[in-house]
N, C-alpha and C positions, 0 to 999 in steps of 0.2 A: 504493500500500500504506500501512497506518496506523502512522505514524510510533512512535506510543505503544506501539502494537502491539510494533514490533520490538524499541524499548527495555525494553519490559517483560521482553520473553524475554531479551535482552541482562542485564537484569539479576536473573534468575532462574539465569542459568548462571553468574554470578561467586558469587553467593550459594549457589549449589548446590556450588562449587566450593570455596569458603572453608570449608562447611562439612565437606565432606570433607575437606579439609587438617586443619584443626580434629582432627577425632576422628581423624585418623592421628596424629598430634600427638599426642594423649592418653595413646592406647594407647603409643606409643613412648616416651614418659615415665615411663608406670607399668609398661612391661616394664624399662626401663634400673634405676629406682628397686628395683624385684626381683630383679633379677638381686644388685644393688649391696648388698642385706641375706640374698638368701637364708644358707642354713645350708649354712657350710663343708663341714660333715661329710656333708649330703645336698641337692649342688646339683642345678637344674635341667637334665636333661638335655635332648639336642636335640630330641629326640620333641615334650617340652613346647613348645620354643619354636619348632619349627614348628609346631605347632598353634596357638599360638597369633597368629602372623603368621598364617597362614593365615586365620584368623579378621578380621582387622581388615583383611585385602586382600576379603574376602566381605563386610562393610560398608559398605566404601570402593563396591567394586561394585555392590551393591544401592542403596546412594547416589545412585550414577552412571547406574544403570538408571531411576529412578524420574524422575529430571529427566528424562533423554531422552525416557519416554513423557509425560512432561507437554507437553515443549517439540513434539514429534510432532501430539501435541495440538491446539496452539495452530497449529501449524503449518498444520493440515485445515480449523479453523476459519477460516484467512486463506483458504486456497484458494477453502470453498465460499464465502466471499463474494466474493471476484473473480468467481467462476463465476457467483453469484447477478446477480447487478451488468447480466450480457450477456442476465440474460432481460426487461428491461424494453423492453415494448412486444409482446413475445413473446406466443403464446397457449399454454396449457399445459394439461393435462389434472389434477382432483385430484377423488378421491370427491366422487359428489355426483349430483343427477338433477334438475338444473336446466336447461332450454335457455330462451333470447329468439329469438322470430320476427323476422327481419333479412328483407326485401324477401322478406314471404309463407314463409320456409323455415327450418327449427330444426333441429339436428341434435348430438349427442353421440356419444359410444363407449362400449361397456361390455366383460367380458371374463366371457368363459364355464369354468368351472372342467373343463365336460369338452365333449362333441360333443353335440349336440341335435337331434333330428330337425323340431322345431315351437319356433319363438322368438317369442313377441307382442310387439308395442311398445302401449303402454296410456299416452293422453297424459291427464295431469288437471287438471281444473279448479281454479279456486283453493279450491274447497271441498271438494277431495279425491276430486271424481268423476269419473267415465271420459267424454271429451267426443270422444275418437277412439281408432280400435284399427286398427293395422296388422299382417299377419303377414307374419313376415320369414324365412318358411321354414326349412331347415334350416339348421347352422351349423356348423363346426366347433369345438374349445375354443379358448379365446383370444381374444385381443382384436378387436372389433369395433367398426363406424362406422355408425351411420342416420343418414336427412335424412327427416325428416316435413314433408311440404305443410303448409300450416295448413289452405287453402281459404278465409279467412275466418270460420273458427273464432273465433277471435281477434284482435285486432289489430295492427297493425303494433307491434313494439318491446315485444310482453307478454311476459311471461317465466314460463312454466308448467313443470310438473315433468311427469317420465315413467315409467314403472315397467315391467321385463322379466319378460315369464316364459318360462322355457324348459322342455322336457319330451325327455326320451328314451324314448319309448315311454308309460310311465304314471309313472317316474319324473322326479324333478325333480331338475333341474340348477342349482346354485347361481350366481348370477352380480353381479357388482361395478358398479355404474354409476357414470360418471364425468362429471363436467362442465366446460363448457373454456372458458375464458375469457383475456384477457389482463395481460397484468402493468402496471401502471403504476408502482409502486417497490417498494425493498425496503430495510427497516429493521432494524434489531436488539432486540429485547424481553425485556427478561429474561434474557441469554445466548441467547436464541432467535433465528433466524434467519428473519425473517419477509417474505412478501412480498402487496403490496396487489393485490389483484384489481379490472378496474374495475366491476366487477357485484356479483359474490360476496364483496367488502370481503377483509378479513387472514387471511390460511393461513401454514400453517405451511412452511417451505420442505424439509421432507422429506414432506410430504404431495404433492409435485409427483410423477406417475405418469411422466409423458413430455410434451415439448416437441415442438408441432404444427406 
Protein backbone atom coordinates (compact mmCIF):
# COMPACT_ATOMS: atom_id res chain seq x y z
CA UNK A 1 0.00 0.00 0.00
CA UNK A 2 1.20 3.62 -0.64
CA UNK A 3 2.93 4.96 2.16
CA UNK A 4 2.16 8.73 1.11
CA UNK A 5 -1.13 7.56 0.55
CA UNK A 6 -1.97 6.65 4.00
CA UNK A 7 -0.12 9.76 5.44
CA UNK A 8 -1.94 11.94 3.58
CA UNK A 9 -5.26 10.64 4.91
CA UNK A 10 -3.53 10.49 8.26
CA UNK A 11 -3.02 13.98 7.81
CA UNK A 12 -6.22 15.09 6.49
CA UNK A 13 -8.08 13.75 9.66
CA UNK A 14 -5.95 15.67 12.26
CA UNK A 15 -6.47 18.64 10.16
CA UNK A 16 -10.14 17.89 9.74
CA UNK A 17 -10.20 17.46 13.33
CA UNK A 18 -8.38 20.61 14.49
CA UNK A 19 -10.59 22.34 12.42
CA UNK A 20 -13.42 21.24 14.01
CA UNK A 21 -12.10 21.86 17.45
CA UNK A 22 -11.31 25.27 16.19
CA UNK A 23 -14.97 26.47 15.27
CA UNK A 24 -16.24 24.65 18.54
CA UNK A 25 -13.97 26.94 20.07
CA UNK A 26 -15.25 29.87 18.56
CA UNK A 27 -18.68 29.43 18.99
CA UNK A 28 -18.10 28.74 22.76
CA UNK A 29 -16.32 31.96 23.08
CA UNK A 30 -18.64 34.18 21.46
CA UNK A 31 -21.77 32.37 23.24
CA UNK A 32 -19.76 32.70 26.84
CA UNK A 33 -18.77 36.53 25.63
CA UNK A 34 -22.96 37.00 25.21
CA UNK A 35 -24.08 35.59 27.69
CA UNK A 36 -21.40 37.80 29.95
CA UNK A 37 -22.91 41.32 28.35
CA UNK A 38 -26.40 40.26 27.60
CA UNK A 39 -29.13 42.69 29.11
CA UNK A 40 -29.86 42.03 32.79
CA UNK A 41 -33.25 43.04 32.27
CA UNK A 42 -33.91 40.60 29.09
CA UNK A 43 -31.50 37.67 29.34
CA UNK A 44 -31.17 34.83 27.02
CA UNK A 45 -33.30 32.23 27.79
CA UNK A 46 -32.70 28.41 27.37
CA UNK A 47 -34.72 28.08 24.07
CA UNK A 48 -31.91 30.54 22.73
CA UNK A 49 -29.15 28.78 23.92
CA UNK A 50 -30.16 25.54 22.97
CA UNK A 51 -30.57 26.57 19.74
CA UNK A 52 -27.88 27.76 19.43
CA UNK A 53 -25.53 24.74 20.70
CA UNK A 54 -27.51 22.84 18.69
CA UNK A 55 -26.30 24.67 15.91
CA UNK A 56 -22.50 24.50 16.22
CA UNK A 57 -22.91 20.52 17.23
CA UNK A 58 -24.77 20.42 13.38
CA UNK A 59 -21.34 22.17 12.18
CA UNK A 60 -19.05 20.32 14.07
CA UNK A 61 -21.19 17.23 12.36
CA UNK A 62 -21.22 18.28 8.94
CA UNK A 63 -17.51 18.99 9.52
CA UNK A 64 -17.09 15.48 10.42
CA UNK A 65 -19.27 14.15 7.65
CA UNK A 66 -17.44 15.73 4.85
CA UNK A 67 -13.88 14.28 5.86
CA UNK A 68 -15.37 10.87 6.26
CA UNK A 69 -16.80 10.94 2.73
CA UNK A 70 -13.51 12.22 1.54
CA UNK A 71 -11.40 9.83 3.50
CA UNK A 72 -14.00 6.92 2.12
CA UNK A 73 -12.97 8.32 -0.91
CA UNK A 74 -9.47 7.91 -0.84
CA UNK A 75 -10.03 4.86 0.67
CA UNK A 76 -11.84 3.15 -2.94
CA UNK A 77 -9.40 4.63 -4.74
CA UNK A 78 -6.45 2.49 -2.73
CA UNK A 79 -8.79 -0.46 -3.04
CA UNK A 80 -9.29 -0.39 -6.87
CA UNK A 81 -5.60 -0.10 -7.32
CA UNK A 82 -4.64 -3.08 -5.36
CA UNK A 83 -7.42 -4.63 -7.28
CA UNK A 84 -6.08 -3.20 -10.59
CA UNK A 85 -2.54 -4.38 -9.72
CA UNK A 86 -3.98 -8.46 -9.98
CA UNK A 87 -5.20 -7.84 -13.50
CA UNK A 88 -1.64 -7.66 -15.06
CA UNK A 89 -1.10 -10.27 -17.48
CA UNK A 90 -4.99 -10.94 -17.40
CA UNK A 91 -7.01 -10.71 -20.55
CA UNK A 92 -10.17 -8.58 -20.18
CA UNK A 93 -12.83 -7.51 -22.15
CA UNK A 94 -13.57 -3.36 -22.93
CA UNK A 95 -15.66 -1.76 -25.98
CA UNK A 96 -14.40 -2.01 -28.84
CA UNK A 97 -14.48 -4.60 -32.27
CA UNK A 98 -11.10 -5.34 -32.76
CA UNK A 99 -9.84 -9.05 -32.96
CA UNK A 100 -5.98 -10.51 -34.05
CA UNK A 101 -5.81 -13.86 -35.97
CA UNK A 102 -3.69 -16.12 -33.38
CA UNK A 103 -2.91 -19.71 -35.06
CA UNK A 104 -5.62 -19.05 -38.05
CA UNK A 105 -8.72 -18.03 -35.36
CA UNK A 106 -10.09 -14.42 -33.93
CA UNK A 107 -12.63 -14.25 -31.61
CA UNK A 108 -14.56 -11.60 -29.26
CA UNK A 109 -17.86 -11.20 -27.36
CA UNK A 110 -20.47 -8.62 -27.74
CA UNK A 111 -23.90 -8.26 -25.71
CA UNK A 112 -27.32 -8.02 -27.15
CA UNK A 113 -29.67 -5.47 -25.60
CA UNK A 114 -32.68 -7.90 -26.19
CA UNK A 115 -33.32 -11.63 -27.90
CA UNK A 116 -32.62 -11.97 -31.63
CA UNK A 117 -33.82 -14.37 -33.96
CA UNK A 118 -30.95 -13.70 -36.83
CA UNK A 119 -27.31 -12.22 -35.58
CA UNK A 120 -24.44 -11.74 -38.43
CA UNK A 121 -20.98 -11.59 -37.69
CA UNK A 122 -19.50 -9.17 -40.61
CA UNK A 123 -15.59 -9.21 -40.40
CA UNK A 124 -13.75 -6.16 -42.28
CA UNK A 125 -11.04 -5.30 -44.10
CA UNK A 126 -8.66 -2.75 -43.37
CA UNK A 127 -10.50 -0.50 -45.64
CA UNK A 128 -13.72 -0.97 -44.10
CA UNK A 129 -15.15 -3.73 -46.40
CA UNK A 130 -16.90 -6.96 -45.77
CA UNK A 131 -14.11 -9.66 -46.42
CA UNK A 132 -16.33 -12.44 -44.45
CA UNK A 133 -19.85 -12.98 -43.10
CA UNK A 134 -20.81 -15.44 -40.70
CA UNK A 135 -24.42 -16.19 -39.29
CA UNK A 136 -24.66 -16.88 -35.83
CA UNK A 137 -28.35 -17.62 -35.74
CA UNK A 138 -30.57 -16.90 -33.04
CA UNK A 139 -29.50 -15.51 -29.66
CA UNK A 140 -30.74 -14.64 -26.65
CA UNK A 141 -30.15 -10.90 -24.99
CA UNK A 142 -26.83 -10.66 -23.22
CA UNK A 143 -23.64 -11.23 -23.46
CA UNK A 144 -22.08 -13.32 -26.09
CA UNK A 145 -18.78 -15.06 -27.56
CA UNK A 146 -17.75 -15.92 -31.48
CA UNK A 147 -14.53 -17.54 -32.89
CA UNK A 148 -14.23 -16.77 -36.61
CA UNK A 149 -11.88 -19.15 -38.86
CA UNK A 150 -9.89 -16.77 -40.95
CA UNK A 151 -9.22 -19.45 -43.65
CA UNK A 152 -6.57 -17.48 -44.95
CA UNK A 153 -8.38 -14.51 -45.29
CA UNK A 154 -5.78 -12.80 -43.67
CA UNK A 155 -2.64 -13.41 -42.19
CA UNK A 156 -1.37 -14.90 -39.29
CA UNK A 157 -1.09 -12.01 -36.40
CA UNK A 158 -3.44 -9.22 -38.42
CA UNK A 159 -5.61 -7.67 -36.50
CA UNK A 160 -9.11 -6.76 -38.35
CA UNK A 161 -12.32 -5.32 -36.89
CA UNK A 162 -15.95 -6.96 -36.80
CA UNK A 163 -19.27 -5.60 -36.85
CA UNK A 164 -22.86 -7.36 -35.52
CA UNK A 165 -26.04 -7.17 -36.69
CA UNK A 166 -28.88 -8.44 -35.04
CA UNK A 167 -32.66 -8.44 -36.03
CA UNK A 168 -35.92 -9.75 -34.38
CA UNK A 169 -38.07 -10.29 -36.87
CA UNK A 170 -37.65 -6.89 -39.14
CA UNK A 171 -36.74 -5.03 -36.06
CA UNK A 172 -33.23 -4.36 -34.82
CA UNK A 173 -31.76 -5.05 -31.88
CA UNK A 174 -29.02 -2.92 -30.48
CA UNK A 175 -25.82 -4.58 -29.56
CA UNK A 176 -22.38 -3.44 -27.65
CA UNK A 177 -19.13 -5.02 -29.17
CA UNK A 178 -16.27 -5.65 -27.12
CA UNK A 179 -12.77 -6.41 -27.48
CA UNK A 180 -10.37 -8.56 -25.37
CA UNK A 181 -7.09 -8.32 -24.89
CA UNK A 182 -4.47 -8.53 -22.15
CA UNK A 183 -3.19 -6.29 -19.47
CA UNK A 184 0.55 -5.68 -19.30
CA UNK A 185 0.55 -2.67 -16.48
CA UNK A 186 -1.25 -0.23 -14.98
CA UNK A 187 -0.42 3.25 -14.01
CA UNK A 188 -2.09 6.39 -12.79
CA UNK A 189 -2.94 9.42 -15.06
CA UNK A 190 -4.22 12.32 -14.02
CA UNK A 191 -6.01 10.91 -10.86
CA UNK A 192 -7.10 8.36 -13.51
CA UNK A 193 -6.70 4.96 -13.17
CA UNK A 194 -5.26 3.58 -16.16
CA UNK A 195 -4.30 0.26 -17.58
CA UNK A 196 -1.91 -0.60 -20.79
CA UNK A 197 -3.28 -3.12 -23.16
CA UNK A 198 -0.68 -5.17 -25.16
CA UNK A 199 -2.44 -4.48 -28.55
CA UNK A 200 -5.03 -1.87 -27.83
CA UNK A 201 -2.38 0.47 -25.84
CA UNK A 202 -4.15 2.63 -22.57
CA UNK A 203 -7.93 2.33 -21.24
CA UNK A 204 -9.24 3.53 -18.81
CA UNK A 205 -9.67 1.01 -15.80
CA UNK A 206 -13.42 1.56 -15.46
CA UNK A 207 -13.88 0.82 -19.17
CA UNK A 208 -12.86 -2.99 -18.19
CA UNK A 209 -16.49 -4.88 -18.81
CA UNK A 210 -15.32 -8.29 -17.33
CA UNK A 211 -12.09 -10.29 -16.65
CA UNK A 212 -11.72 -13.52 -19.11
Amino acid sequence: MDVSAINSTASSNTTSTKNAADTQDRFLKLLVAQMNNQDPLNPMDNAQVTSQMAQIQQVTSLSTLDTSIKNLGLQLGQMQAMQSISLVGREVSVPGNQIQVVNGVAGASYELDGAAKTVKLEILGPAGNVIDTQQLGAQGSGRQTFTWNANNLVPEGTEVKYRITALNGTAAVSSTTYAHDKVSSVYSDSGNLMLELERLGPVNYASVSSVN
